[in-house]
N, C-alpha and C positions, 0 to 999 in steps of 0.2 A: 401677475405675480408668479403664476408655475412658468411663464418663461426667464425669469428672471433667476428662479430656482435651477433650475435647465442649463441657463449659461451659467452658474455659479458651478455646480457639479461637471460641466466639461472642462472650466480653468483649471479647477482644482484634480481633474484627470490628465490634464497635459503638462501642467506642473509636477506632478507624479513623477510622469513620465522622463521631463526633462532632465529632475534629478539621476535618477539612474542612467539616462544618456550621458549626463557629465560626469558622474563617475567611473563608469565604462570609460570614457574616454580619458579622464586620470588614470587609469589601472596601464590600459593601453601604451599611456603615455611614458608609462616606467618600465614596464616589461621591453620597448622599442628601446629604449635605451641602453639597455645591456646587449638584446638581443643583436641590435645593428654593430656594434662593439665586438661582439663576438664571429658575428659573418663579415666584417672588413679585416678582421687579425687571422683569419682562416684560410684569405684569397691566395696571399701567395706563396703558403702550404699546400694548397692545392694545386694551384697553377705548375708549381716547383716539380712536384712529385711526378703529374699528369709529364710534364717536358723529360722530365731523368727517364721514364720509363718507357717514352715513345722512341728518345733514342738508342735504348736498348733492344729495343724491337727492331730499329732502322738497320743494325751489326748483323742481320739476320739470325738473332737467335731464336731457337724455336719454346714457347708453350702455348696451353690448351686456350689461351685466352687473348695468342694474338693470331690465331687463325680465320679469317676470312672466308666468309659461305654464303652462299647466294642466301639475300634474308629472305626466305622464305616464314620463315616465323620471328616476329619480332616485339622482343620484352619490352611492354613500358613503364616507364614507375616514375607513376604518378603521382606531384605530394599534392595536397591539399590540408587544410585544417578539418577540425573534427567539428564545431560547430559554426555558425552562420554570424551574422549583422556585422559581417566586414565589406560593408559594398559588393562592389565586383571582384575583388579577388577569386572567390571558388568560380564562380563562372568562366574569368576567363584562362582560368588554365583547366577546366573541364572541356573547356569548347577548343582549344588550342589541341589537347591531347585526342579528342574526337576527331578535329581535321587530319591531325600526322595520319591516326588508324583509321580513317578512311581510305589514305592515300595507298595503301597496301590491302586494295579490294580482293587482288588476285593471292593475298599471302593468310597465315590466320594471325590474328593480330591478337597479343594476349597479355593481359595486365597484372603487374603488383602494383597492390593501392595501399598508398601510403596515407592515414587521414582517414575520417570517417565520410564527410562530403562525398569524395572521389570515388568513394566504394559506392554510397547507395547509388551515386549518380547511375555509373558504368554496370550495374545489376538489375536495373531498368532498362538499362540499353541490349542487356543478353552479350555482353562483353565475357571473356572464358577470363577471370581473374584467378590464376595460377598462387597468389601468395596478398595477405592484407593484414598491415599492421597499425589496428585500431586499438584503444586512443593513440592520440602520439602525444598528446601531455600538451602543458604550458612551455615546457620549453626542449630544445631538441637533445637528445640524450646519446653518447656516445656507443652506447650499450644496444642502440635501436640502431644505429649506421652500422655498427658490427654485424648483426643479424640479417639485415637484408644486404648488406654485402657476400655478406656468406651463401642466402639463400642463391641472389644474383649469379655470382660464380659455381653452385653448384648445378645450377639452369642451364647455363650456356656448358659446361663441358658436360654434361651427358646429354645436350642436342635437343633440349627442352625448348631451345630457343638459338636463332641464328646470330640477334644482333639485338641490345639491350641498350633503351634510348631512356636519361633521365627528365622527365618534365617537371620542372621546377619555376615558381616566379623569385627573378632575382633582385633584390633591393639596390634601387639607386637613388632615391632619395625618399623624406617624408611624403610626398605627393604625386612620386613615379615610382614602378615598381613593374618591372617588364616579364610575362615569360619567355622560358625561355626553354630549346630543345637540344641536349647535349649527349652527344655518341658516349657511352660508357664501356661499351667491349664491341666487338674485340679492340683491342690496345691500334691504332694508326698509324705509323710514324709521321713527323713533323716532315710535311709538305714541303716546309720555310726552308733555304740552305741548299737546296738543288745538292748537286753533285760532292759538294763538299762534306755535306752532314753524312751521306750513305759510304762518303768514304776516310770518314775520320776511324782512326784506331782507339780501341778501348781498352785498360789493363783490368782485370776482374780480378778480386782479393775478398775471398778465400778463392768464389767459384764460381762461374756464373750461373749453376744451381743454385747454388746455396743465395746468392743476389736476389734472382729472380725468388724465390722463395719466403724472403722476407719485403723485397719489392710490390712487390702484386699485391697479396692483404693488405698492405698500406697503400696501393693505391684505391683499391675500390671501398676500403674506409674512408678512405679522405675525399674520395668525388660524392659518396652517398652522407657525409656527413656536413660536406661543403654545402652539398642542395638542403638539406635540412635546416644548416642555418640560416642559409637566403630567403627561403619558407616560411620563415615561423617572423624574421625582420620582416617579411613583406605583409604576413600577415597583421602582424601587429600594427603596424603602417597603416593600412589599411585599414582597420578596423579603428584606429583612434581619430583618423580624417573620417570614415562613415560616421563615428558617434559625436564627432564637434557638429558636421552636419546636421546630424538629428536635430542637435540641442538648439544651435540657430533658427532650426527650422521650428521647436515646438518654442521658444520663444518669440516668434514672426505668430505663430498660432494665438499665442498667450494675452497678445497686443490685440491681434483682429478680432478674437473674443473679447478683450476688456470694453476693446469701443462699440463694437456691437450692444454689450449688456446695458453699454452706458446711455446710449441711445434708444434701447428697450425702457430704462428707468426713466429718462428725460422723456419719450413720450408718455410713460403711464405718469408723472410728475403732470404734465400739462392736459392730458385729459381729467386729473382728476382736479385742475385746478376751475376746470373751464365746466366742468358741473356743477363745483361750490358756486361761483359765478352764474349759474344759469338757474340752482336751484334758489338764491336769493334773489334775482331777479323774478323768477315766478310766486315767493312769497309777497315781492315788495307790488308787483302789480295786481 
């Protein structure tokens, strides 16, 4: 009988459970649906802005932001989410951004963590985290991409940092979702176009001050704001496929315990039938 109580009190634990896995993975399941909406309407905002201003750099014109220096020290900003039970997501762009800053053993490797995960990870590691912006909320905020844009570019021109790499996981589908490690300064020009792109002419109206000027903040807004929304689609991704997982998995649980309990009852059913039986038997002889 107390195993019977035993199995009843673990169903009724994993049913519990299962409930708040399916709801997690409803919430999950709405939040991915704006969120991915708004990181596929972003891309070729971003992409657009990142090409205008590479070939504005290719005219050789000069700022502090498309100067090239040996990376000796090298920004990374890192997103992650602020809490867990999204699979592998924090892992594996924890361990992604671990590898890049390893690979700069001989340089000093120094972090903005974006997300709470990312931070504690890298402050266990004795990672030198220059700038952290914890929470980052439910959803990605323009006002948070302005800020570490800002911070970003004020890093690199007073030589805080040589080269500033974004580590972000980018959504491609509900069931893939890749990281990924993207150069954010100094500005490159487009490799593509050989000879032709270095020697196209450009007219600049007003100035090419005044371009560059309003150029540049609006690029490193929209590359730090682009990775935010790919981050927060991947993570929701993520987290709604970990929590159907769960739920299959505590209803797999819910079955193995039913038939267990039931074959706990069917055998104390047949021991206690086969003593009735045995104790009339020892009456009747």
């Amino acid at each position: 009988m107390a195993e019977l109580v035993e199995m009843r009190r673990r169903i009724r634990s994993v049913r519990s459970i299962q409930q708040v896995t399916r709801a997690m993975q409803m919430v999950a399941a709405a939040k991915l649906r704006r969120a991915q909406e708004r990181a596929q309407a972003a891309r070729p905002y971003a992409e657009k802005i990142q090409e205008m201003l590479a070939r504005v750099a290719s005219t050789g014109a000069r700022h502090p932001l498309f100067e090239v220096r040996p990376p000796e020290r090298v920004l990374y900003v890192v997103f992650t989410s602020d809490r867990g039970l999204a699979g592998a997501y924090n892992v594996n762009v924890v361990k992604r951004a671990a590898f890049e800053i390893a690979r700069h053993a001989d340089s000093t490797a120094l972090l903005l963590a974006v997300g709470r995960r990312g931070r504690e990870y890298f402050r266990r590691r004795g990672t030198r985290i220059l700038a952290e912006h914890v929470p980052v909320g439910e959803d990605a905020r323009v006002t948070m991409a302005r800020a570490i844009a800002a911070q970003v570019q004020r890093f690199f021109e007073e030589g805080a940092c040589d080269q500033v790499q974004l580590v972000y996981t980018r959504y491609i589908s509900t069931s893939r979702q890749q990281v990924t490690v993207e150069q954010l300064l100094p500005v490159v020009p487009p490799a593509a176009g050989g000879q032709e792109a270095t020697e196209r002419e450009y007219i600049f109206e007003p100035a090419l001050a005044s371009v560059l000027g309003s150029l540049v903040p609006a690029y490193l807004e929209a590359g730090v704001y682009h990775a935010l929304l790919e981050a927060k689609a991947s993570e929701h991704a993520a987290r709604m496929t970990a929590m159907a997982n769960a739920t299959d998995n505590a209803g797999e649980m819910i079955e193995e315990l039913t038939l267990e309990m039931n074959s706990i009852r069917q055998a104390n059913i047949t021991r206690e039938i086969a003593e009735i039986v045995g104790g009339a038997e020892a009456q009747n002889a």
